[in-house]
Backbone as JSON Lines, residues from 0, in Angstrom:
{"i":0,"aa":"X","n":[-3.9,-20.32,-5.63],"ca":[-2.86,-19.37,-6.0],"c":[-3.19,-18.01,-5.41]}
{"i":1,"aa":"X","n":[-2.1,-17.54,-4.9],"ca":[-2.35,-16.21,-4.48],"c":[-2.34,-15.31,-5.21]}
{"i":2,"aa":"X","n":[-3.19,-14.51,-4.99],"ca":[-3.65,-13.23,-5.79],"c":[-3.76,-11.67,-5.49]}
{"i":3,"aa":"X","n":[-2.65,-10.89,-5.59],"ca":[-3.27,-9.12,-4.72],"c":[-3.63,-8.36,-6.23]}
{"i":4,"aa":"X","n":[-4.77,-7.49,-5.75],"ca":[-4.91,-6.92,-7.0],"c":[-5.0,-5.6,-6.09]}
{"i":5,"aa":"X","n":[-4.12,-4.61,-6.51],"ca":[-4.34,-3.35,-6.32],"c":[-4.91,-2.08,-7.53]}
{"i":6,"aa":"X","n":[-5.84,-0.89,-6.39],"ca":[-6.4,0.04,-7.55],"c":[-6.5,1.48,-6.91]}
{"i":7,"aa":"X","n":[-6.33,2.18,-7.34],"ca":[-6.72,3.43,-7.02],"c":[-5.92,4.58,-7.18]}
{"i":8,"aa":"X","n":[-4.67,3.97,-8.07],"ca":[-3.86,5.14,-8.25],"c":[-4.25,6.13,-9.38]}
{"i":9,"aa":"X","n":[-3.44,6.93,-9.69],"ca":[-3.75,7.46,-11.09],"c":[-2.67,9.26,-10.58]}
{"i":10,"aa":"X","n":[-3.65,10.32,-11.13],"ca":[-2.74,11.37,-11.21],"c":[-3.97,12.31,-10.47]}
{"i":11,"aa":"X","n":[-2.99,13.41,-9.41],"ca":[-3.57,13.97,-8.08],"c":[-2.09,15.2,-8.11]}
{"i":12,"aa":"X","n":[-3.41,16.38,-8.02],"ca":[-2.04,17.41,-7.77],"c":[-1.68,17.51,-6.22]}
{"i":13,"aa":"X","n":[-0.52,18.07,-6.62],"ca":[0.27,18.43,-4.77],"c":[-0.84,18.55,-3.91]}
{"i":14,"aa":"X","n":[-1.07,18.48,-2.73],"ca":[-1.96,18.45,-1.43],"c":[-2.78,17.39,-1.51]}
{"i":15,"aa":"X","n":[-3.42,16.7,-2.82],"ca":[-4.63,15.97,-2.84],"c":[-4.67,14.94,-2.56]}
{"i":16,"aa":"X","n":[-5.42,14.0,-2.75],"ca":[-5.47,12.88,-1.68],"c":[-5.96,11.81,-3.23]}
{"i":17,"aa":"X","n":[-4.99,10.52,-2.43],"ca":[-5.87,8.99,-3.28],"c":[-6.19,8.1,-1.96]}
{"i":18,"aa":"X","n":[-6.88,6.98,-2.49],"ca":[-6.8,5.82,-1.44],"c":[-6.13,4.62,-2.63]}
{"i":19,"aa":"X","n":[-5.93,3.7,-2.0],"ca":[-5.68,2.51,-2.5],"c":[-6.24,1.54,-2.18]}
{"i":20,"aa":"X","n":[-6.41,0.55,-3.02],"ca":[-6.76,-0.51,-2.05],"c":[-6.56,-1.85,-2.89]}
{"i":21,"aa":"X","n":[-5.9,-2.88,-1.96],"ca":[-5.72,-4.44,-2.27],"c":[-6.7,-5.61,-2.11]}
{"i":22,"aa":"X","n":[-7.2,-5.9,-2.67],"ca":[-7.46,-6.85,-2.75],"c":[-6.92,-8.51,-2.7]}
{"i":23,"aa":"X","n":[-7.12,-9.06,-1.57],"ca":[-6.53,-10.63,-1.38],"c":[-6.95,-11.9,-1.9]}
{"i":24,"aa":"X","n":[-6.67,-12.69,-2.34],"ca":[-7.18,-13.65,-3.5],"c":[-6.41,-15.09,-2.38]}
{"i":25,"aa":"X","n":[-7.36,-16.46,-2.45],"ca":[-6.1,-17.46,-2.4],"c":[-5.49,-17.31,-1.04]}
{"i":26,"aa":"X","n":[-6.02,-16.33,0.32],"ca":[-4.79,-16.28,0.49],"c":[-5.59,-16.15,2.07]}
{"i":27,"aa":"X","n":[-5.01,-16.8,3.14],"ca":[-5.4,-16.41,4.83],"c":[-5.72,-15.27,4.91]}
{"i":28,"aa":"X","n":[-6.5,-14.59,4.81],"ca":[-6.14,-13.13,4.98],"c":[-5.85,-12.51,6.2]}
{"i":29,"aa":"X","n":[-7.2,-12.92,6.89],"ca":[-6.84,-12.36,8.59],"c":[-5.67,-13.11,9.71]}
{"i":30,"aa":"X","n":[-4.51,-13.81,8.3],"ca":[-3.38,-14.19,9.64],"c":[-2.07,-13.6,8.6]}
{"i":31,"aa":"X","n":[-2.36,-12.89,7.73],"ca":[-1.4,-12.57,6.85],"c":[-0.94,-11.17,7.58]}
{"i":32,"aa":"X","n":[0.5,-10.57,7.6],"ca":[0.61,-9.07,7.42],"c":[1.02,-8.98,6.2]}
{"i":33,"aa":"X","n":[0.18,-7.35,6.11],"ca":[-0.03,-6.72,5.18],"c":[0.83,-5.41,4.69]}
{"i":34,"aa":"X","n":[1.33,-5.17,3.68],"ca":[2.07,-3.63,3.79],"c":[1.86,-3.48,2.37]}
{"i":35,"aa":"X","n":[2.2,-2.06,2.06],"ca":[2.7,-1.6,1.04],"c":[4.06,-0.34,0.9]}
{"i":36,"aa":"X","n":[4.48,-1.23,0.03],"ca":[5.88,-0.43,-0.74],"c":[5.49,0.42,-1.99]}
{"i":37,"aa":"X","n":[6.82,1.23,-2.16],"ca":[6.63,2.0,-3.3],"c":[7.81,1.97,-4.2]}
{"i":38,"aa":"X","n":[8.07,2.44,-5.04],"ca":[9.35,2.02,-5.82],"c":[9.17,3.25,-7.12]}
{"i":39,"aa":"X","n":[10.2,4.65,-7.03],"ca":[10.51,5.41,-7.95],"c":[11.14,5.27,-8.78]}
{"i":40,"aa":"X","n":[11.0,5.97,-10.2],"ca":[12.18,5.5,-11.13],"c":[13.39,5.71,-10.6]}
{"i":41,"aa":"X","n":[14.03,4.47,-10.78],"ca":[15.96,4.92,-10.2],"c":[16.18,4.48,-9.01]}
{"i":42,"aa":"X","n":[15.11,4.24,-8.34],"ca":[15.44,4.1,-6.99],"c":[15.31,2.64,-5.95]}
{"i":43,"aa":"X","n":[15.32,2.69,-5.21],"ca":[14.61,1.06,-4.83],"c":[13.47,1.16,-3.9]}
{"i":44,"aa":"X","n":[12.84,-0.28,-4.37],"ca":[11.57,-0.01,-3.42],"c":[12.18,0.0,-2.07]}
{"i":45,"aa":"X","n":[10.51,0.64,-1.22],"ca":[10.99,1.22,0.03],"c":[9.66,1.14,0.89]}
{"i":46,"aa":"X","n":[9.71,0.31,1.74],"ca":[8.92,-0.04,2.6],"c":[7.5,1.27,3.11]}
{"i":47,"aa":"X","n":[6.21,1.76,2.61],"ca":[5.79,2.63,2.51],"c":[4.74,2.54,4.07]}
{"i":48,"aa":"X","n":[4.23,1.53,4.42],"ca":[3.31,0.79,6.17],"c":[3.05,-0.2,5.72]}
{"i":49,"aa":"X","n":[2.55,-0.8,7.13],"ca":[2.68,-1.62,7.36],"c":[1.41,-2.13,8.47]}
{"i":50,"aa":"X","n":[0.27,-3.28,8.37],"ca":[0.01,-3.47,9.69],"c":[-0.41,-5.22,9.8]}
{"i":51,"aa":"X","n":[-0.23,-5.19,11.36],"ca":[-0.05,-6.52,11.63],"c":[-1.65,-7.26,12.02]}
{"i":52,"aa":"X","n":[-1.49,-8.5,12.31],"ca":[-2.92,-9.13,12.24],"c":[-3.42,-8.87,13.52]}
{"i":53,"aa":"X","n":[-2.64,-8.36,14.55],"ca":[-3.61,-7.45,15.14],"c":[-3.94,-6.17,14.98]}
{"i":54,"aa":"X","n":[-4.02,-5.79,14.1],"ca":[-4.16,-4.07,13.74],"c":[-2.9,-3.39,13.85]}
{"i":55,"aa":"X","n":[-2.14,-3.54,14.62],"ca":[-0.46,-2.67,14.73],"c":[-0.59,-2.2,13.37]}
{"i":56,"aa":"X","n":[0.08,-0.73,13.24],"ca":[0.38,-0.13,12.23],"c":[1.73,0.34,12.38]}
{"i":57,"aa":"X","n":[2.37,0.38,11.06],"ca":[3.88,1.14,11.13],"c":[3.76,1.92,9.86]}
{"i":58,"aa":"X","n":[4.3,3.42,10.47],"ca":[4.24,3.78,8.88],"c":[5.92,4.61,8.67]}
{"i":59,"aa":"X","n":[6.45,4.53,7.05],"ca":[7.42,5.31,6.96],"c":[7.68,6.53,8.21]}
{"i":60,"aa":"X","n":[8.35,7.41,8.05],"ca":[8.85,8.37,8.64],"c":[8.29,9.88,7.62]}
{"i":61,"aa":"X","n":[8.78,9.39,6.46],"ca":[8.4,10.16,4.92],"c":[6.72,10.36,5.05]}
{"i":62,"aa":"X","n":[6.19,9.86,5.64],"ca":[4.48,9.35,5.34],"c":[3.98,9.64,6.19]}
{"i":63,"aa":"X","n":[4.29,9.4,7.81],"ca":[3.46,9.82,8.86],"c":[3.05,10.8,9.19]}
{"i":64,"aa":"X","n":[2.0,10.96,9.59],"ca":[0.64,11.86,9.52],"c":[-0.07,12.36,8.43]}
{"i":65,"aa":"X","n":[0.1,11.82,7.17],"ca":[-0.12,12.12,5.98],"c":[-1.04,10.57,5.37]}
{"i":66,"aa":"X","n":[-0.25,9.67,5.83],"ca":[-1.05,8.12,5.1],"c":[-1.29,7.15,5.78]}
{"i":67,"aa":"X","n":[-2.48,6.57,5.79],"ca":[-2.67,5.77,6.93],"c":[-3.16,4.38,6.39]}
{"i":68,"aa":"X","n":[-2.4,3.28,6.64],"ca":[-2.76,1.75,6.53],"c":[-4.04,1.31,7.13]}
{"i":69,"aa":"X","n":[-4.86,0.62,6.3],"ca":[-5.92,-0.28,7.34],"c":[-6.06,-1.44,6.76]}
{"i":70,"aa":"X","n":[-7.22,-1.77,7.31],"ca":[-7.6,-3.47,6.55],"c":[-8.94,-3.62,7.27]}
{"i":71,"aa":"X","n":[-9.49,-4.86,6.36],"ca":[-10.74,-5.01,6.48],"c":[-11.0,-6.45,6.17]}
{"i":72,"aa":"X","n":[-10.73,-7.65,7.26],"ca":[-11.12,-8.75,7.11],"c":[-11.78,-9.74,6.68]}
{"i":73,"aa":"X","n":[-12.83,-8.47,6.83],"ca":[-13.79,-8.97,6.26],"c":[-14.12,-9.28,4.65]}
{"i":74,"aa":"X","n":[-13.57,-8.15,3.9],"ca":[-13.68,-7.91,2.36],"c":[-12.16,-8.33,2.37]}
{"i":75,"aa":"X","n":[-11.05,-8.84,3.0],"ca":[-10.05,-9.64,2.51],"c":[-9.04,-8.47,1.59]}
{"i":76,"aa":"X","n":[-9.42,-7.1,2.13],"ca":[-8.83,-6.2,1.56],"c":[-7.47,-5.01,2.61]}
{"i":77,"aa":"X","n":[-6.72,-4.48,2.19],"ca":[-5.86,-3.29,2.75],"c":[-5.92,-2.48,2.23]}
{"i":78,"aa":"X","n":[-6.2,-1.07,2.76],"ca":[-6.15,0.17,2.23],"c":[-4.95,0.84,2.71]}
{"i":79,"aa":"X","n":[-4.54,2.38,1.55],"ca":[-3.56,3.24,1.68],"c":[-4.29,4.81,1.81]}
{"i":80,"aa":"X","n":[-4.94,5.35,2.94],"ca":[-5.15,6.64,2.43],"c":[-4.24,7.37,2.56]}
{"i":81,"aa":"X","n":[-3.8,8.56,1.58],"ca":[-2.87,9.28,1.06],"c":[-3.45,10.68,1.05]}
{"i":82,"aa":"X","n":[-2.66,11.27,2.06],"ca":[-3.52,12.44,1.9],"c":[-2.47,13.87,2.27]}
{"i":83,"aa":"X","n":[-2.75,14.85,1.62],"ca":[-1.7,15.99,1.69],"c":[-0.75,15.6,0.79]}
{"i":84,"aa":"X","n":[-0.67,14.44,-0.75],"ca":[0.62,14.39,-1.34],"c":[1.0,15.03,-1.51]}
{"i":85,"aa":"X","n":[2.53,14.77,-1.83],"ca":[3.9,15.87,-2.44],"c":[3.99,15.42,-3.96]}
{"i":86,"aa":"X","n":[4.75,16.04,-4.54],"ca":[5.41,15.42,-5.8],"c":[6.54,13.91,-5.64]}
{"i":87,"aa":"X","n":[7.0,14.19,-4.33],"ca":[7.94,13.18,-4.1],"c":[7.38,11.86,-3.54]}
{"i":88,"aa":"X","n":[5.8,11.92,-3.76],"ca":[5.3,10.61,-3.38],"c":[5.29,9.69,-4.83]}
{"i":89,"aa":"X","n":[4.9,10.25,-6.02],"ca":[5.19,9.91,-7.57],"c":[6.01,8.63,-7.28]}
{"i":90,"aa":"X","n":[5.39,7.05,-7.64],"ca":[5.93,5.58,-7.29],"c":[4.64,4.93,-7.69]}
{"i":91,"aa":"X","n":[5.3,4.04,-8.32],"ca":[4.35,2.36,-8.31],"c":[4.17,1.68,-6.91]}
{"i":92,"aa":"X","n":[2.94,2.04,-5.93],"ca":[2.85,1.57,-4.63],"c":[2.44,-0.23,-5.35]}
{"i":93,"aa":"X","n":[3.28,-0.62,-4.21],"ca":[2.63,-2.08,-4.33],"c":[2.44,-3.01,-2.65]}
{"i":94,"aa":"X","n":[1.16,-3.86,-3.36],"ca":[0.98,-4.47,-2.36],"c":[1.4,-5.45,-1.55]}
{"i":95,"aa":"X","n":[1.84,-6.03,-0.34],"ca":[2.62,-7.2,0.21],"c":[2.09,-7.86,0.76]}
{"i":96,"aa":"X","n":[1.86,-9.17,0.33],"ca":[1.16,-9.75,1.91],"c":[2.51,-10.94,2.37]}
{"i":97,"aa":"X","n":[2.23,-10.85,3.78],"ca":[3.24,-11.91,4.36],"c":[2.52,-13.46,5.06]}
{"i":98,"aa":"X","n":[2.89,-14.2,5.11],"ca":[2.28,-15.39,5.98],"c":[3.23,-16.65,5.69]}
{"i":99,"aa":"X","n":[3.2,-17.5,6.73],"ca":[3.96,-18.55,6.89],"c":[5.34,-18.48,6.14]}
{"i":100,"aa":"X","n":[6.16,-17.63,6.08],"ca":[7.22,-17.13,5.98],"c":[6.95,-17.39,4.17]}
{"i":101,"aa":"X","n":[6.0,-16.84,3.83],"ca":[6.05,-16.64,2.09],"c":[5.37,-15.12,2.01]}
{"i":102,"aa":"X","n":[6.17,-14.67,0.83],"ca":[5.69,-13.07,0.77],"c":[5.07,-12.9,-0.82]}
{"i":103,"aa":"X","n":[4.08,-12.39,-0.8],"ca":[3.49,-12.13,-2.31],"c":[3.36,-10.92,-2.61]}
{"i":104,"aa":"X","n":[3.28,-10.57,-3.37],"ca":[3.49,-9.0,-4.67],"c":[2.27,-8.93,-5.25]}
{"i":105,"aa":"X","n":[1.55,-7.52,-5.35],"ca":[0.86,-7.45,-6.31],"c":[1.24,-6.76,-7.48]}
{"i":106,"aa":"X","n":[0.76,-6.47,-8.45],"ca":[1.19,-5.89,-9.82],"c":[1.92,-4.68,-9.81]}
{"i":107,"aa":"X","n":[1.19,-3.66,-8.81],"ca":[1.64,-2.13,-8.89],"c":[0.47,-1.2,-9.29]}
{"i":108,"aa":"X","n":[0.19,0.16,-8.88],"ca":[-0.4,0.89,-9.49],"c":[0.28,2.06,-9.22]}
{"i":109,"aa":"X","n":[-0.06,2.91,-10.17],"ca":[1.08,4.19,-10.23],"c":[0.25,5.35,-9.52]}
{"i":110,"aa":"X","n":[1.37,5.93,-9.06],"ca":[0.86,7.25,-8.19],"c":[1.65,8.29,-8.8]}
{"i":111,"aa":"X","n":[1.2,9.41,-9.17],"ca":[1.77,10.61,-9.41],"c":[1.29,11.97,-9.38]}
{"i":112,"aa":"X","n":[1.35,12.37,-8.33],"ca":[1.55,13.81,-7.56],"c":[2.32,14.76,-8.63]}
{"i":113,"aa":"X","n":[1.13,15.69,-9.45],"ca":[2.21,17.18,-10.08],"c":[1.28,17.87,-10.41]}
{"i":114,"aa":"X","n":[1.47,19.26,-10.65],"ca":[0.65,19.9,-11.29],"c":[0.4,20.25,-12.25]}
């Protein structure tokens, strides 16, 4: 059974920085892509980066130069560093993994940017 466990959110004023990171359970890791979304109250989730099993990265428009996707094959993990937040980053980031046309979810961890 597949398993993402994500951690590292919590509460960070304006400019400051989190990382995230997923953890992969159950699951191919180094043929999977990987992303994470975010999802505000009210709003719908929204595709946050993205990178592929060769390293390719994509990131929002909202995000770039500010947060950067990686991964690490080895530990079967993806990271989110987040850095310079706004208030308008405040969302349950969650984790995605993709492979053989099945997509899995992890739980969520909350991010919130205020002072």
């Amino acid at each position: 059974q597949v398993q993402l466990v994500e951690s590292g959110g919590g509460l960070v004023q304006p400019g400051g920085s989190l990382r995230l990171s997923c953890a992969a359970f159950g699951i191919f890791f180094s043929s999977a892509v990987m992303a994470w979304y975010r999802q505000a109250p009210g709003q719908e989730r929204e595709l946050v980066a993205l990178i592929t099993t060769s390293g390719s990265t994509n990131h929002a428009d909202s995000v770039k130069g500010r947060f950067t996707i990686s991964r690490d094959n080895a530990k079967n993990t993806v990271y989110l560093q987040m850095n310079s937040l706004k208030p308008e980053d405040t969302a349950v980031y969650y984790c995605n993994a993709e492979r053989a046309q099945r997509r899995y979810w992890g739980q969520g961890t909350q991010v919130t940017v205020s002072s």
